[in-house]
N, C-alpha and C positions, 0 to 999 in steps of 0.2 A: 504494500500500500504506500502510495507516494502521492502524498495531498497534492492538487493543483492550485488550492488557492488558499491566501489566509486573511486576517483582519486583527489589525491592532485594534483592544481595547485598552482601559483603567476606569478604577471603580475606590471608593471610600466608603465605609461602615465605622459608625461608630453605634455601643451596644453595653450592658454593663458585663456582659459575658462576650471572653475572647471569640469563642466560636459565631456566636451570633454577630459579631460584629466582621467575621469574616465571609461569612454569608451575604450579608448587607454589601458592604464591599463588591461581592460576585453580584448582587441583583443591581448595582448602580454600575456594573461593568457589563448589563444584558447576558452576563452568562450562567449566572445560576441554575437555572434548570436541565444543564448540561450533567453529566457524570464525565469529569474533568479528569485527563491524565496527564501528568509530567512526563516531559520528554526532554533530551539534551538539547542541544542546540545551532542544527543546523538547518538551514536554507534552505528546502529542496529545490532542484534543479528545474528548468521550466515552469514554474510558480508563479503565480499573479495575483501582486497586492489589491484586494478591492474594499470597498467600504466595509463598515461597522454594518450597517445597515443591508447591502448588500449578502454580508456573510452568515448573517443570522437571520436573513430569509432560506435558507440552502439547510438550516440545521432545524433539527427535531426535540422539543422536550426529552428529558431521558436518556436519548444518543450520547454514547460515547464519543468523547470530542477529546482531540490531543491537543495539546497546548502547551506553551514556553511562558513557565508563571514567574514573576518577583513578585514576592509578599513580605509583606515588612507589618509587625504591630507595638501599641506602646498602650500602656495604664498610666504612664506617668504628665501630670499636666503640662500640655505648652511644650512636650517636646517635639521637637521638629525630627519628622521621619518622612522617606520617600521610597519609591519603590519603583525601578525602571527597567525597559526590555529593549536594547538598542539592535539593532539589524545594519547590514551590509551585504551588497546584493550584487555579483560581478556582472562584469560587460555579460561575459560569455552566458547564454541564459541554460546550455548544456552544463555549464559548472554550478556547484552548492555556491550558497552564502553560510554566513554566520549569524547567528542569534545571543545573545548577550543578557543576563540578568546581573540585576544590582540592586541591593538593598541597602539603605544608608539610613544615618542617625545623624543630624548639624547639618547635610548638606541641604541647598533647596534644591527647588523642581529641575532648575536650567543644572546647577552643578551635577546634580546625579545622573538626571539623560547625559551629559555630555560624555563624563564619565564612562556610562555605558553603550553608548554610539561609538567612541574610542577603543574600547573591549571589542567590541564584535570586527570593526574595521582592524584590527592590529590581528587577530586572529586570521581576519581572511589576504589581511596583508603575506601573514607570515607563508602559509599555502601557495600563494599565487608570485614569490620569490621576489616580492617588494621590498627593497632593502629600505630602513629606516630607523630610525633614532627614536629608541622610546622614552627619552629623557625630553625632546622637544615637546613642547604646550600643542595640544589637540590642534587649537586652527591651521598649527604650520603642515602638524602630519596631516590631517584632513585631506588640504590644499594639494601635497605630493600622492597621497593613494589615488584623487581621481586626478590628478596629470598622468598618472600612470598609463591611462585609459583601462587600466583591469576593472576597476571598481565601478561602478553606476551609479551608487546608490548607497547612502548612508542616513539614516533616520533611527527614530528613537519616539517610545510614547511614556511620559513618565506622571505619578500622582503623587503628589507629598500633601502630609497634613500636618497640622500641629496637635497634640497628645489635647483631649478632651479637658475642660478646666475643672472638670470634677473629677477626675478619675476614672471615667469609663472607659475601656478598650478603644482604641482608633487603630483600624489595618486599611493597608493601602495593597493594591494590585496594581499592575500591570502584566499584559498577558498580548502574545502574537498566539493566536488562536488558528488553525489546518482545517481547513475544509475540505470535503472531498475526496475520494480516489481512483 
């Protein structure tokens, strides 16, 4: 089985119970009534990004649906948590990409996508024999993987919140969601 297509979501719950509030989370991310499975993180090849909306007209309550989840939770008030899934997508549409999670605690929304866009582009960097300096700041590598002409494609969906002011649970997703086979 080799999905052809997929859909970024992200979703936040907040809940006085951890589970509930990750549920919440999956219903503000339209995925909950999936039966969700984790899977590593690659690309498939010949794959085509379409909407949110698109993607979960194609899927069925109940269906098993694979997916590439970041989930991040806090109890603690006013902390700052994010939760992101960056992606990188080569020229060649016969070759994989990479999928990328990241969960963070202090960073916001732009620092942890970025982060995690980084992740997955250095990943399909390293594969596709792009030499590069991982000590250089993301915009410079960015800039050099697509002059490469390898890479096509670098994106990132990411949800950060800050910890509930009373205490309640807050969980954050992010999720590149496989349609199809």
């Amino acid at each position: 089985m080799v999905p052809q297509k997929v859909f970024l979501t992200k979703g936040v719950g907040v809940h006085k119970e951890q589970l509930t509030s990750f549920e919440m989370a999956l219903r503000d991310a339209g995925i909950a009534s999936f039966n969700l499975v984790s899977v590593s993180s690659i690309y498939p090849p010949n794959c085509k990004r379409v909407s949110k909306e698109e993607g979960l007209a194609l899927l069925r309550p109940g269906e098993i649906v694979y997916c590439v989840m970041a989930r991040n939770s806090t109890n603690e008030p006013n902390r700052l948590i994010a939760s992101s899934v960056g992606l990188a997508v080569p020229v060649d549409p016969n070759a994989h990409g990479y999928i990328s999670e990241h969960h963070s605690f202090g960073k916001t929304g732009d620092k942890a996508g970025e982060y995690a866009e980084d992740l997955a582009a250095s990943m399909l960097a390293s594969i596709l024999g792009i030499e590069f300096n991982a000590e250089q700041a993301w915009d410079e590598r960015e800039q050099l993987f697509k002059m490469s002409g390898k890479i096509v494609r670098t994106t990132n969906t990411t949800q950060s919140a800050e910890g509930h002011k009373d205490g309640f649970w807050t969980t954050v997703i992010s999720a590149v969601v496989f349609v199809g086979s």
